[in-house]
N, C-alpha and C positions, 0 to 999 in steps of 0.2 A: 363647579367653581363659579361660573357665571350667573349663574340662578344667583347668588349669593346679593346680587346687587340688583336684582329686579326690581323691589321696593322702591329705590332709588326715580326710576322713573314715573312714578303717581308725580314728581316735581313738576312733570311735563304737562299735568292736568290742569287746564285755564291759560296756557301758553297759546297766542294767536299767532296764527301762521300768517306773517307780511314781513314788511320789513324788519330787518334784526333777528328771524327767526333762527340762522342758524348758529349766530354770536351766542342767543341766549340758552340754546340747544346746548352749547358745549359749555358756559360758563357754571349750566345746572348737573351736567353729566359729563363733564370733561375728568379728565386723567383717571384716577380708579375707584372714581366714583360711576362708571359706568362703561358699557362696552362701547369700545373704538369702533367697531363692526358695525351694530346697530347704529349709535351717533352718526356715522357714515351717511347711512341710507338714508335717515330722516330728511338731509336734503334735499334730494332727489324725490322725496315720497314730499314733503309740502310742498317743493313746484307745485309737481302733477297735482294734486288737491289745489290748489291757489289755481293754476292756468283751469280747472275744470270748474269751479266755481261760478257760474256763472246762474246756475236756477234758482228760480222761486228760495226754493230752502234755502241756499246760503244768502238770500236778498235779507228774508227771517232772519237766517242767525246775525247777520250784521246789525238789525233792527235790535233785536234785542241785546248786542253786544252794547252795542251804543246805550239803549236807555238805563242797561247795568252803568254804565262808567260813568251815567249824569250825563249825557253829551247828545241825544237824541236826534235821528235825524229832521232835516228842515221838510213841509208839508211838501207834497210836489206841486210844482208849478207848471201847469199845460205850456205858457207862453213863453216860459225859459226853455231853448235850445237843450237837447240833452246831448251830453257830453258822448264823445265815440269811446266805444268799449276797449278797455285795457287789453283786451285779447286778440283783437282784429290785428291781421295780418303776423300773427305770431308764432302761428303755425300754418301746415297746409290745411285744415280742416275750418280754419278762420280764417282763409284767406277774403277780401274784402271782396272779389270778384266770384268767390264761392257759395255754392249751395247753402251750406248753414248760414252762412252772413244775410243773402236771401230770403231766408225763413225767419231767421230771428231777429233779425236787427235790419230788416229791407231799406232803412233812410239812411244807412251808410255802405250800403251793395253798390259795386261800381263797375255791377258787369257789364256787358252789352245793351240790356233790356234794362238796364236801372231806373230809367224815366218811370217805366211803365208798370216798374215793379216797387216802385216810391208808391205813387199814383194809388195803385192798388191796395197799397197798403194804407193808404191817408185814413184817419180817424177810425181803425182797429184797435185793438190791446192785443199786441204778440203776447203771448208766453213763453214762458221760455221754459216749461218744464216738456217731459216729451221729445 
């Protein structure tokens, strides 16, 4: 029975996972045009994908989302401040005083040793893949 309406979701292909994503989730597969079950879960599965976003790759797919839609991002700028990450403090794995915050993001770590873990990080390129 449910097979019957698989096709239905290729709609979902080129659909960005941010804001509105689960509005336009259900306005592409809501009532019988798709299952309630699956629509369900896509919630809950684009968080997790959006909160884990944060490597190399999806930096990429952004880039090129952007020069697809004409809107390209701006060159970087060393001497503009970089903005604190959408993800800090949002779980316990980002917490600002945690490990990973440390590694990857060390100019907004606000553990104990932060001075020194700033410091040490001055004029590096973290990755953030790994």
């Amino acid at each position: 029975m449910c097979g019957n309406i698989t096709p239905n979701f290729k709609k979902l292909i080129g659909l960005r996972i941010g804001s509105g994503f689960t509005r336009a989730v259900r306005e592409r597969l809501g009532g019988t045009e798709g299952c309630t079950h699956i629509v369900e879960l896509l919630g809950p599965v684009a968080t997790t994908a959006f909160q884990t976003a944060g490597s190399r790759k999806a930096r990429d797919l952004e880039t090129a989302y952007r020069i697809k839609i004409g809107k390209p991002p701006q060159p970087h700028d060393p001497s503009r401040p970089q903005r604190r990450p959408y993800m800090l403090d949002s779980c316990h794995t980002w917490a600002s005083d945690g490990e990973v915050t440390r590694r990857w993001v060390p100019q907004f770590y606000t553990g104990p040793d932060a001075e020194a873990v700033r410091e040490a990080a001055k004029n590096k390129e973290i990755e953030m893949d790994g």
